[in-house]
C-alpha positions in Angstrom: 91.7 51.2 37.0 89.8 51.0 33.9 89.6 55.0 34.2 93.2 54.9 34.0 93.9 52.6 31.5 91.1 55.2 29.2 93.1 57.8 30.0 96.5 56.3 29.3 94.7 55.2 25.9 93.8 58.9 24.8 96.6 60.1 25.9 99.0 57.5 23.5 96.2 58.6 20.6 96.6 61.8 20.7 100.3 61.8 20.6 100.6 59.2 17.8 97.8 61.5 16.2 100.1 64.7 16.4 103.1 62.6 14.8 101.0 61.7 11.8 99.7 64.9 11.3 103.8 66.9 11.2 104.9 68.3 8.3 107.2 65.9 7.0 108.4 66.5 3.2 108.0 63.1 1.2 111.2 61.0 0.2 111.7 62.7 -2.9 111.3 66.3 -2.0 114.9 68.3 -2.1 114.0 71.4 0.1 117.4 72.6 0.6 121.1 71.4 1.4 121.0 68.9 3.9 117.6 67.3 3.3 118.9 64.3 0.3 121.5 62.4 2.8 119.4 59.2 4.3 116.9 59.5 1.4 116.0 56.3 -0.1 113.7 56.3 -3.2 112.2 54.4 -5.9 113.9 55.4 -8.6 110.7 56.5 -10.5 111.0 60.5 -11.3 108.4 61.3 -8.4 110.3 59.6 -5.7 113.9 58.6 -7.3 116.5 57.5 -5.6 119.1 59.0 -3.7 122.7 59.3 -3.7 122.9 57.1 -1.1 120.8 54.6 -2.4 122.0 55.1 -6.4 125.8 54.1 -4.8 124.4 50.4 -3.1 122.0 49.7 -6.3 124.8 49.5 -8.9 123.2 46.5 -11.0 122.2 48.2 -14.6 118.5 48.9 -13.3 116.6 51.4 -15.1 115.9 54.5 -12.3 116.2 58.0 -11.5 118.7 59.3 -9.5 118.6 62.8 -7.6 121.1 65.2 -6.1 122.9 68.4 -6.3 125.5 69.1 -9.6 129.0 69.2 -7.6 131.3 68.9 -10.4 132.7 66.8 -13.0 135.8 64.4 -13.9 138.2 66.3 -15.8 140.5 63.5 -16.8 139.5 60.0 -17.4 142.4 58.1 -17.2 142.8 60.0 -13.7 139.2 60.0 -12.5 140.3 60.4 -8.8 142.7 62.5 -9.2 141.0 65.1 -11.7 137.6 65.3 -10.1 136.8 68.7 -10.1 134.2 70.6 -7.9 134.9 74.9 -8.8 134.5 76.2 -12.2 135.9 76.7 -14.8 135.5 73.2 -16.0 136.5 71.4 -19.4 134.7 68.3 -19.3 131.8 67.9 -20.8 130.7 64.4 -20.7 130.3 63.8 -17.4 128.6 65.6 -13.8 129.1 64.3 -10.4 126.1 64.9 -8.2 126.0 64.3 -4.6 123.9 64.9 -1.4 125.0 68.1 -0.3 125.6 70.9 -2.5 129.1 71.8 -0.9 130.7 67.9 -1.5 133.8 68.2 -2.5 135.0 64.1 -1.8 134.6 62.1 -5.0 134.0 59.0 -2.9 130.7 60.8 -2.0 129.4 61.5 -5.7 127.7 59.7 -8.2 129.2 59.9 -11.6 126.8 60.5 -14.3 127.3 60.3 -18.3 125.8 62.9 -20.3 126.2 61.7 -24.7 127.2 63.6 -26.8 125.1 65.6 -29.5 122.2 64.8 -27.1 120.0 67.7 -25.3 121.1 66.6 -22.2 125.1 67.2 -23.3 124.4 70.5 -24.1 122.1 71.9 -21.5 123.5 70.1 -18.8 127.2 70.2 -18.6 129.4 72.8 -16.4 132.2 73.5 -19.1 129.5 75.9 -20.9 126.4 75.5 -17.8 128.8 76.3 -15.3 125.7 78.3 -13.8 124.2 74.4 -13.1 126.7 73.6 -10.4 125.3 73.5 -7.2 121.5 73.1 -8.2 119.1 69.8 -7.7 119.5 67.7 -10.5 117.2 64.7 -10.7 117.9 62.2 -14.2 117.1 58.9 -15.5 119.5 56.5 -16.4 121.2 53.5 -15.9 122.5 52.5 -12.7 126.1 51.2 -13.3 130.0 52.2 -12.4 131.2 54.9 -14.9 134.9 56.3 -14.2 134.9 53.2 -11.8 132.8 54.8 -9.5 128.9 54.5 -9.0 127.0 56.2 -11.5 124.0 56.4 -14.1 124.9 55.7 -17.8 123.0 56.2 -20.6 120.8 58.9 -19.6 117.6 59.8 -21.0 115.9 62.5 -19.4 116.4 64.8 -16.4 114.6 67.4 -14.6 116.6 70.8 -13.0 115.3 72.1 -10.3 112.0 70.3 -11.0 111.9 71.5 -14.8 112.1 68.9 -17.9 115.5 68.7 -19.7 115.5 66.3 -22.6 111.8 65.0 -22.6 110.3 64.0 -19.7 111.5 60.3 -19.4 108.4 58.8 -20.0 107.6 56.2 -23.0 104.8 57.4 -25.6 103.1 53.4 -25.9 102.3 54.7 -29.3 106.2 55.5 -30.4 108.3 54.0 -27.9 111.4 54.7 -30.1 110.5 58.5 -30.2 110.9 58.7 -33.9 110.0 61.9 -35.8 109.6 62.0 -39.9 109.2 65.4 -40.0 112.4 66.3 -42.1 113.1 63.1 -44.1 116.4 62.6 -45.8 117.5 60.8 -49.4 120.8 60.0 -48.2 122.4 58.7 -45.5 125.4 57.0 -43.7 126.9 55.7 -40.6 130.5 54.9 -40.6 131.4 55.2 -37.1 134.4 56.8 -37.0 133.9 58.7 -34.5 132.8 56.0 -32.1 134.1 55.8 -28.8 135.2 52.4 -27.3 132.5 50.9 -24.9 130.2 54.4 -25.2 126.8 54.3 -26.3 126.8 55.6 -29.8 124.3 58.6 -30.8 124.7 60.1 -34.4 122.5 63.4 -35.3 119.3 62.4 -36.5 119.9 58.7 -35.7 118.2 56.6 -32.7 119.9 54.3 -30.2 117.4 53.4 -27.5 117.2 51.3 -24.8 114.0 49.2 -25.0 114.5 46.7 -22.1 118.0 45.9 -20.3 119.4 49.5 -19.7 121.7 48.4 -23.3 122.1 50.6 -25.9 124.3 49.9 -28.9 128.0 51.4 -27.9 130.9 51.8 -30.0 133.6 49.6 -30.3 136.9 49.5 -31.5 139.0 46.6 -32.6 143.0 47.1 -33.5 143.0 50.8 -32.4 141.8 51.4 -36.1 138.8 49.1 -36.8 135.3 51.2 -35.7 131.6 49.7 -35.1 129.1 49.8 -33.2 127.9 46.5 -31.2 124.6 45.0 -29.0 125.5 43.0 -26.0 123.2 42.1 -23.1 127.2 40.3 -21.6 127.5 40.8 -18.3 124.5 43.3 -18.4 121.6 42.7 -15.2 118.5 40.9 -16.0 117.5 38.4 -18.0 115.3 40.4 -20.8 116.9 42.7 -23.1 115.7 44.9 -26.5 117.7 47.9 -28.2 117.2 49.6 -31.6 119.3 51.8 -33.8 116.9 53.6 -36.0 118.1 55.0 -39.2 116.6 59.1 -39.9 113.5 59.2 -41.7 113.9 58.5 -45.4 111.2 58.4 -48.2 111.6 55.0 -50.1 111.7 56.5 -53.7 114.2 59.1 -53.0 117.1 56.9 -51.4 119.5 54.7 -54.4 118.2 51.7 -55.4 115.1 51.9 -52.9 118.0 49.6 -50.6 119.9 50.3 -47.5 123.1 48.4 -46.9 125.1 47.4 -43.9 127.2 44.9 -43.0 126.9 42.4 -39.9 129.3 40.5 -38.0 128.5 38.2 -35.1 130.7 37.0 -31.5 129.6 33.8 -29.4 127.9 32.3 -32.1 128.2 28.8 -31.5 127.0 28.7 -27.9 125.0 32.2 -27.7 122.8 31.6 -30.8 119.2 30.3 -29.0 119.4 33.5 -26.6 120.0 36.7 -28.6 119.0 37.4 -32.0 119.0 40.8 -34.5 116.2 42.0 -36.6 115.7 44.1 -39.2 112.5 46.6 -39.9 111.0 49.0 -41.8 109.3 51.4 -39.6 106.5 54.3 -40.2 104.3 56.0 -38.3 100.5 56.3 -38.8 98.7 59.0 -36.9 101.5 59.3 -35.0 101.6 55.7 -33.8 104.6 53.7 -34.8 104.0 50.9 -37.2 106.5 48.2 -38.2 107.7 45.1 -40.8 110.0 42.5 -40.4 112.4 42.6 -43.6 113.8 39.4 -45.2 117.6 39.8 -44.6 119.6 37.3 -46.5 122.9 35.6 -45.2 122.7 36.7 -41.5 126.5 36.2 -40.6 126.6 32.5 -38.6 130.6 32.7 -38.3 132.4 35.2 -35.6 134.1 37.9 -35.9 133.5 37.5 -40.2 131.9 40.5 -41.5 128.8 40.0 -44.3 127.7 42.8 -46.5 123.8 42.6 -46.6 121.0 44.9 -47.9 117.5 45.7 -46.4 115.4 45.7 -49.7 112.6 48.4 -49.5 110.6 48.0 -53.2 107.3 47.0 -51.4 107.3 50.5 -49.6 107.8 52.2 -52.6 105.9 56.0 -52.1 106.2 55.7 -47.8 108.2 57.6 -45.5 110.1 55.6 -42.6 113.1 54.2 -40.9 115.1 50.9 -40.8 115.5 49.4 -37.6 118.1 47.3 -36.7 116.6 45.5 -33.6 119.0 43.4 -30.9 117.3 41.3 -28.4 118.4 38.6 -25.6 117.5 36.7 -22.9 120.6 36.0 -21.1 123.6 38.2 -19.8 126.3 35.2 -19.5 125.5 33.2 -22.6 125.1 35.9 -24.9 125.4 36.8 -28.4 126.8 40.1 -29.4 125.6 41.5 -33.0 128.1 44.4 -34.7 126.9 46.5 -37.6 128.7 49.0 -39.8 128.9 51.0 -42.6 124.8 51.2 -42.5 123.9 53.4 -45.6 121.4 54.4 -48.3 121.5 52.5 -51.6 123.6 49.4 -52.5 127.1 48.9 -50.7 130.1 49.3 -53.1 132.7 46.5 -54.3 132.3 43.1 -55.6 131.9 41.9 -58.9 134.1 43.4 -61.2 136.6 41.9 -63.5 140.5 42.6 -63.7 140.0 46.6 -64.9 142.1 48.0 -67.8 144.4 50.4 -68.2 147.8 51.3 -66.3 149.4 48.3 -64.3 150.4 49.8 -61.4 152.3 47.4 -59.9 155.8 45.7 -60.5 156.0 42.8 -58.3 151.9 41.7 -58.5 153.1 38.2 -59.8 155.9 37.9 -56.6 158.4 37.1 -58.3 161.0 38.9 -56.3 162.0 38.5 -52.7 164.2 40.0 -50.2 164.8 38.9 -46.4 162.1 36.7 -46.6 159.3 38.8 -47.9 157.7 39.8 -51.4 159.7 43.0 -53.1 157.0 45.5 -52.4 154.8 44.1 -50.3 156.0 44.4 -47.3 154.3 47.9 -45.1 156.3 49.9 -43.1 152.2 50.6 -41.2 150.4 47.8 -39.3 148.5 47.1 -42.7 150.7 44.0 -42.5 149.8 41.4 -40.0 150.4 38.2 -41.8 153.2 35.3 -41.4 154.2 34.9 -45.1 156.2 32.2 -47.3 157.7 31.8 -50.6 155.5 28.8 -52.2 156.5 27.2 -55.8 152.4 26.3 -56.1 152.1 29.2 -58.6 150.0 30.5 -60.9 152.3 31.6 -63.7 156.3 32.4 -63.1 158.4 30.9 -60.4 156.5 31.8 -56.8 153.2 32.6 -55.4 153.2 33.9 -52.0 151.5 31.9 -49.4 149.6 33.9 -46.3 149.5 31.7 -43.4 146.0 31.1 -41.9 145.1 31.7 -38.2 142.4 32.2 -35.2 142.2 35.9 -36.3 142.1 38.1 -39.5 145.2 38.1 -41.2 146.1 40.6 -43.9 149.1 40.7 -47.1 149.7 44.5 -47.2 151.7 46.2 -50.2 154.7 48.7 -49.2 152.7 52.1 -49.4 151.8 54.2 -51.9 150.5 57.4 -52.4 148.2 57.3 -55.4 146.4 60.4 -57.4 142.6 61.1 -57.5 140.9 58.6 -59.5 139.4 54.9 -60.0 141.5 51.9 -59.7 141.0 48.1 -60.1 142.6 45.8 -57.5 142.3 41.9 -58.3 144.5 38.7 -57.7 144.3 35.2 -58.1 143.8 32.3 -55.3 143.9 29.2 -54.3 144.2 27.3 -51.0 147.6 26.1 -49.7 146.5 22.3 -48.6 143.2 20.2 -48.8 141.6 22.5 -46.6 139.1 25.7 -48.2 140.8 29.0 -47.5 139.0 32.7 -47.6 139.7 36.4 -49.1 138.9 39.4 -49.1 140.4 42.7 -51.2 140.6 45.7 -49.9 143.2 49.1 -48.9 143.5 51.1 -45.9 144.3 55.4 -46.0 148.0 55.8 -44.2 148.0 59.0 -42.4 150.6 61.5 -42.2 151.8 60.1 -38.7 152.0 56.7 -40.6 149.2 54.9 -39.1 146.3 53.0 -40.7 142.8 54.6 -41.0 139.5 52.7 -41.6 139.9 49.6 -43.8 138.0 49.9 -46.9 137.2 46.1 -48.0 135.4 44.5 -51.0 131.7 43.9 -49.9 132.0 40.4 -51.4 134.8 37.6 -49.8 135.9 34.9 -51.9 134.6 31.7 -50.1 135.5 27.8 -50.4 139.0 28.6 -52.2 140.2 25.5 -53.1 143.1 23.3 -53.6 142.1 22.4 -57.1 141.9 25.8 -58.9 143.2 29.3 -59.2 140.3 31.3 -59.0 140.3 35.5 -58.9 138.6 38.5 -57.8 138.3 42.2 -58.6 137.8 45.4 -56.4 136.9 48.5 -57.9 137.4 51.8 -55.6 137.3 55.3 -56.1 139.8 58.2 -54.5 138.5 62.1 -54.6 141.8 63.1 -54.1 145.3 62.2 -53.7 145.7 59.7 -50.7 148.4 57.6 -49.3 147.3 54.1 -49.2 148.4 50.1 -48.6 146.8 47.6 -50.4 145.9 44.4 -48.3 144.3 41.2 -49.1 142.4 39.8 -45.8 143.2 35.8 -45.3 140.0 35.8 -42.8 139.9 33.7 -39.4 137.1 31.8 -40.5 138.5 29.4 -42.0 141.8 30.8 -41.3 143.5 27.8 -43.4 146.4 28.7 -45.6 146.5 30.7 -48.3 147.9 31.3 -51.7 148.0 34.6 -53.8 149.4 35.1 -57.6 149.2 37.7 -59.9 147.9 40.5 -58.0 147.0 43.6 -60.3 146.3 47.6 -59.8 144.7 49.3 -62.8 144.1 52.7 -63.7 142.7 54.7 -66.5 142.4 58.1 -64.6 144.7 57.6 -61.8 148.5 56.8 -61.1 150.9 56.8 -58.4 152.3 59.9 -57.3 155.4 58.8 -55.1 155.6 55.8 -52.7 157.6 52.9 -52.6 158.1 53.5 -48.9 160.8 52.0 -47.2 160.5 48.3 -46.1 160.8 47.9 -42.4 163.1 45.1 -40.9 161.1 42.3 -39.3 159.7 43.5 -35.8 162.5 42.6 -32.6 159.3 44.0 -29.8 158.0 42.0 -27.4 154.6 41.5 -25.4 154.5 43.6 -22.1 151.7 43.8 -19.4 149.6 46.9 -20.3 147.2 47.3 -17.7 146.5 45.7 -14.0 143.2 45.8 -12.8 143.1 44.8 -8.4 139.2 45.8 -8.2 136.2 45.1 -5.8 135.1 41.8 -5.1 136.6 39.6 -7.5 136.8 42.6 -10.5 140.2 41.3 -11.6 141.7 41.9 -14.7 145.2 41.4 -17.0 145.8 43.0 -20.1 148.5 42.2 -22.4 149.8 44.7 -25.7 151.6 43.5 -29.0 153.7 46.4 -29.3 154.9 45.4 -32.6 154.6 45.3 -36.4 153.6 42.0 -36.8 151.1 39.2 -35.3 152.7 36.7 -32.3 151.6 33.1 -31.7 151.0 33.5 -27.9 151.4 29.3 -27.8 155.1 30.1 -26.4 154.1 32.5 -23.6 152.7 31.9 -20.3 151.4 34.2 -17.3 152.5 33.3 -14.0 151.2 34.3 -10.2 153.6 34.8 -7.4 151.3 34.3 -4.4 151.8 37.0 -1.8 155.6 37.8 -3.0 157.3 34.9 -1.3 159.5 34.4 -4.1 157.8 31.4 -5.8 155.6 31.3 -8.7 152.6 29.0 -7.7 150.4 29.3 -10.2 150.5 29.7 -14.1 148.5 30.3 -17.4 149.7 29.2 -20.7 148.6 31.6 -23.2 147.1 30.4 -27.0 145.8 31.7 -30.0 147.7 34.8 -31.3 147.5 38.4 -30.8 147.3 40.6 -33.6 149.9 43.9 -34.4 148.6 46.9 -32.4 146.5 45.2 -29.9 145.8 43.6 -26.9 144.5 40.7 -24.8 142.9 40.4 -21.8 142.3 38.2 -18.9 140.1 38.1 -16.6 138.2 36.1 -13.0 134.9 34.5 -14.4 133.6 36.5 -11.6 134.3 39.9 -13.1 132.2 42.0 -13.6 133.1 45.7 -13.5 134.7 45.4 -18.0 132.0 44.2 -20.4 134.4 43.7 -23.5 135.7 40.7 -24.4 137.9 38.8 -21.9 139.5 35.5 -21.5 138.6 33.7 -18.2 141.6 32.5 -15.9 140.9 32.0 -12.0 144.7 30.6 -11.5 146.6 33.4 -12.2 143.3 36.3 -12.5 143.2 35.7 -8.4 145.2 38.5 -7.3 144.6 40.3 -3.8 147.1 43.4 -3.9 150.3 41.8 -3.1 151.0 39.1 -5.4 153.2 39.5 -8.5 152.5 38.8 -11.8 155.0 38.1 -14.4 154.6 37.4 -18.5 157.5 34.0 -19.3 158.1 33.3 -22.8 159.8 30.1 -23.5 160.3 29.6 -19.8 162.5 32.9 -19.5 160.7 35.9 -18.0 160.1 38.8 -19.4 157.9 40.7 -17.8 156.7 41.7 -14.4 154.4 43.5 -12.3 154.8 43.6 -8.6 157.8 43.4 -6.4 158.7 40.4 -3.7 160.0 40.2 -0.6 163.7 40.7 0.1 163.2 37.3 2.4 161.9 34.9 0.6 159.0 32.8 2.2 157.8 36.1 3.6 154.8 37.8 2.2 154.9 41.4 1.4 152.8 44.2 2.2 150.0 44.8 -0.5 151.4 47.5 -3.4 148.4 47.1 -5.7 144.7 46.8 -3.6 142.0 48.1 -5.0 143.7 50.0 -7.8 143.9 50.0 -11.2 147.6 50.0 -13.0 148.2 51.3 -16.6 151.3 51.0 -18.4 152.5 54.6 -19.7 152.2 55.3 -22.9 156.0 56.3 -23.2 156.8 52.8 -22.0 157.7 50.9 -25.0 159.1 47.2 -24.2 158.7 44.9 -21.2 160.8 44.7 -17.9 162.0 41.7 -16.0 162.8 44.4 -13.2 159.0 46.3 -11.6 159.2 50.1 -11.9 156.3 51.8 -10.3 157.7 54.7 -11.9 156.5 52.9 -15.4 153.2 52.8 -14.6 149.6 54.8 -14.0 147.8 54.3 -11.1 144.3 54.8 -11.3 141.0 54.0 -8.9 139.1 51.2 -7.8 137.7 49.4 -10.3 138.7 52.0 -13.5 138.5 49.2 -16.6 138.1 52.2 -18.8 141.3 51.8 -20.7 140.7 47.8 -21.0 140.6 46.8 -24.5 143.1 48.9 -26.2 146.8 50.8 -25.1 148.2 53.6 -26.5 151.9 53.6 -26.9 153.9 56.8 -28.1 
């Protein structure tokens, strides 16, 4: 027996020693078609995950991702329906990659972002690489829904079949930010015009970069018009996040008055403040090795949503070469504070500080005097420059009238009938004071009109006029310059903090070199629109979303308005939401489950009415009277209908252009599971 057992033992040996000793290609190896389905992973670049794997671990995690290049998605606000797997191909921000080189299902793929004006944008996608498709793709990135499917944002590096494209992925300790001072500049600007809403933000010779978190700074966009660019670690996974943008290498002497200027703006103050914080550095590098100083930045913004000029003073490094680094960090993805910056450029910001110019008065109605239906003769914009609720007040300056711009949550802003003005300096100023006991705010500024009639990028004094009493008229000046002849509105901001009442007298444009060329413009009659439902979001889990659009001209109090549920279409309306605040010209609001997760913008919370499941009508009341609705009911009521909306997303067409009390599929987009790309703003033809 015990020769048996020997024998049996030897025999099991040798068999489990065979199995050992196969051939078996490690987890990460790509050999062919057919060998990444079932392949796990990592995530690190020797043994990174696969598709499989990168479609389950969808939680903002750092990792690389490997598969074949199958196509792209051509269309974003159709990602399903546009995904594209034979050349020739137009889009070039995107690649789907997938586990066998001849997928053509999109639920299959992994969508991956590729930035623009990075290497990876231009070596990797198939509208000019269309030679890529089909090969083994292996990149780093973060792991999170783009398109609303799985995917890897914000990538960093890659490899192509086994060859570096971008860098290599990997963090030099000794300049983790990558920075190079080769070629320094004496000037420089950021804008961010161009930003894209909710995209990470990359600008040629700039640095956004991901430190901790998977975050970068992305761009933003408020009122369709308003660009910046914003750090958030909201909704993000983890609990440790850090993200710079780097200006370009600079020498200190050579740049204007050895400053660099931005201006800051904070959201979730009050309640975020302990978690997340921004700093500002100089940075240089020694040797090669990155070194870096904290800079004293006075008057951090403390307020939301206010905007603060500052300046980054730079005489101690007089004779250096380096960067400024604006540096975001948090320690929480539910209680945090998000930190917006813009108009980042060399030397001293313009505005502020000038007295009432001389010259040409430009305007004939600065002291408003005149008024017609309830508004001041020639200020009154046929654009969105105007947003304000305004009154005839007898609290003047000098005359008869002042005009009094009514305070509120949000920025409000008195905006002149437009004008088209030559080339040339001007000097805008007025005189203020606040409406009741309470101090008021305001800010001078003008905004370009484009030929289509719509606002460009606000162009506002650097300085506000703070604690505006009831006391005293007190005034302001803002100097600007136009290079060449330009349509414009004049606007004076009444800002939402404090948001208290207003008064404005004796408002002035001067000239010595300038003039107006036409305008006038004709005043529009006050807006008859009304609110609609722009966009219905039935995702995963409990990724639920409502977004409402002010189609009109001017601002609406939402304190008369109320969203209502209509549980499974039985004909009743059993749960409700009354709206508050109000919603600005132009834009939109959205609401949202607290336990949504798939859109990281700014949302309202609502689990009464944001508890859809694909069959239950929602409808927008105002004063009790409905007048708006998504969803249709059953023709008996008490009887629940079939779902008409699981796991899609709904967006209102953009020829749609008032709401309905009837639902008309026909009215709207229908796009994928969990597709919040077109939350936070509508367009509307």
């Amino acid at each position: 027996m015990k020769k048996i057992l020997n024998a049996l033992f030897l025999t099991l040996l040798a068999v489990f020693t065979f199995s050992s000793c196969s051939d078996v290609p490690a987890p990460y190896d790509i050999l062919g078609e057919g060998d990444v389905p079932g392949l796990t992973g990592d995530g690190t670049k020797e043994n990174p995950y696969s598709i499989e794997a990168a479609q389950q671990k969808q939680d903002g995690t750092i990792a690389w991702v490997q598969g074949y290049i199958v196509g792209t998605v051509e269309n974003y606000e159709d990602p399903s329906g546009s995904a594209k797997f034979a050349a020739p191909f137009t889009a070039k921000n995107n690649l789907l990659i997938a586990a066998s080189a001849t997928e053509t299902n999109v639920k299959n793929c992994v969508c991956v972002q590729l930035s623009s004006g990075t290497e990876l944008y231009s070596k990797l996608n198939l509208a000019e690489n269309a030679t890529n498709l089909g090969h083994i793709l292996a990149i780093q990135g973060s792991l999170e829904k783009f398109y609303g499917f799985p995917g890897v944002k914000s990538t960093t590096a890659a490899t192509l079949d086994g060859k570096d494209v971008g860098g290599s992925g990997e963090t030099d300790p000794d300049n983790p930010l990558g920075l190079d001072d080769s070629n320094p500049v004496n000037s420089f600007s950021a804008t961010f015009d161009d930003a894209v809403n909710n995209n990470d933000y990359l600008l040629t010779n700039w640095y956004n970069v991901a430190v901790t978190g998977g975050r970068r700074w992305q761009g933003k966009i408020f009122n369709n018009t308003d660009k910046y660019i914003q750090a958030t670690s909201y909704n993000a996974s983890g609990s440790n996040f850090e993200c710079w943008f780097v200006t370009p290498a600079f020498k200190v002497d050579e740049i204007a008055d050895k400053t660099v200027s931005f201006k800051c703006a904070v959201y979730n103050y009050a309640t975020a403040a302990a978690n997340s914080n921004l700093e500002v550095y100089f940075l240089k590098l020694v040797n090669g090795k990155m070194e870096s100083s904290k800079l004293t930045i006075d008057g951090m913004p403390t307020t939301d949503n206010t905007w603060v000029p500052l300046e980054a003073k730079l005489d101690s490094y007089a004779g250096q070469t380096g960067f400024v680094g604006f540096k975001y960090t948090s320690t929480s993805s539910t209680e945090a504070l998000s930190y917006r910056l813009d108009d980042i450029q060399a030397g001293k910001g313009q505005g502020g500080g000038e007295t009432p110019g001389e010259g040409t008065e430009l305007l004939t109605n600065g002291g408003f005097e005149n008024w017609a239906d309830g508004y001041p003769t020639g200020w009154k914009s046929a654009s969105t420059a105007s947003s304000a609720t305004l009154e005839q007040s007898t609290d003047k300056r000098s005359g008869t009238y002042s005009v009094l711009v009514q305070g509120a949550s949000s920025n409000k802003r008195l905006g002149s009938t437009e004008m088209t003005l030559k080339a040339g300096t001007y000097v805008f100023s007025a005189y203020f004071k606040a409406a009741t006991a309470e101090k008021a705010g305001a800010r001078l500024g003008y905004v370009p009109i484009g030929d289509d009639g719509t606002p460009g990028n606000y162009a506002y004094d650097a300085d506000y006029v703070n604690d505006i009493t009831d006391t005293e008229w007190v005034t302001k000046s803002y100097m600007f310059t136009l290079t060449e002849e330009q349509t414009i509105c004049l606007v004076v901001m009444n800002p939402k903090s404090p948001g208290k009442d207003l008064l404005i007298d004796d408002a002035s444009l001067k000239t010595e070199d300038g003039g107006i060329v036409g305008g006038g413009g004709v005043d529009p009659e006050p807006s008859t629109g009304e609110l609609f439902i722009s966009e219905y979001v039935e995702g995963s889990s409990y990724n639920k979303y409502i977004e409402i659009y002010n189609p009109t001209s001017q601002s609406i109090d939402l304190s008369s308005y109320v969203l209502k549920l209509e549980q499974d279409g039985k004909g009743t309306w059993t749960k409700e939401a009354t709206l508050s605040g109000s919603l600005a010209s132009k834009s939109v609001i959205i609401y949202k489950n607290s336990q949504a997760t798939a859109y990281t913008g700014e949302a309202i919370v609502n689990n009464d009415v944001i508890n859809f499941n694909g069959n239950d009508p929602v409808g927008l009341f105002k004063n009790g009277e409905l007048i708006d609705l998504f969803g249709a009911s059953s023709e008996t009521p008490g009887q629940a209908v079939a779902d008409f909306a699981k796991d899609k997303t709904f967006r209102r067409k953009a020829t749609v252009k008032a709401p309905s009390t009837v639902f008309n599929a026909e009215e709207w987009e229908v796009l994928a599971k969990d597709d919040v790309s077109g939350l936070g703003s509508h367009t509307m033809e």
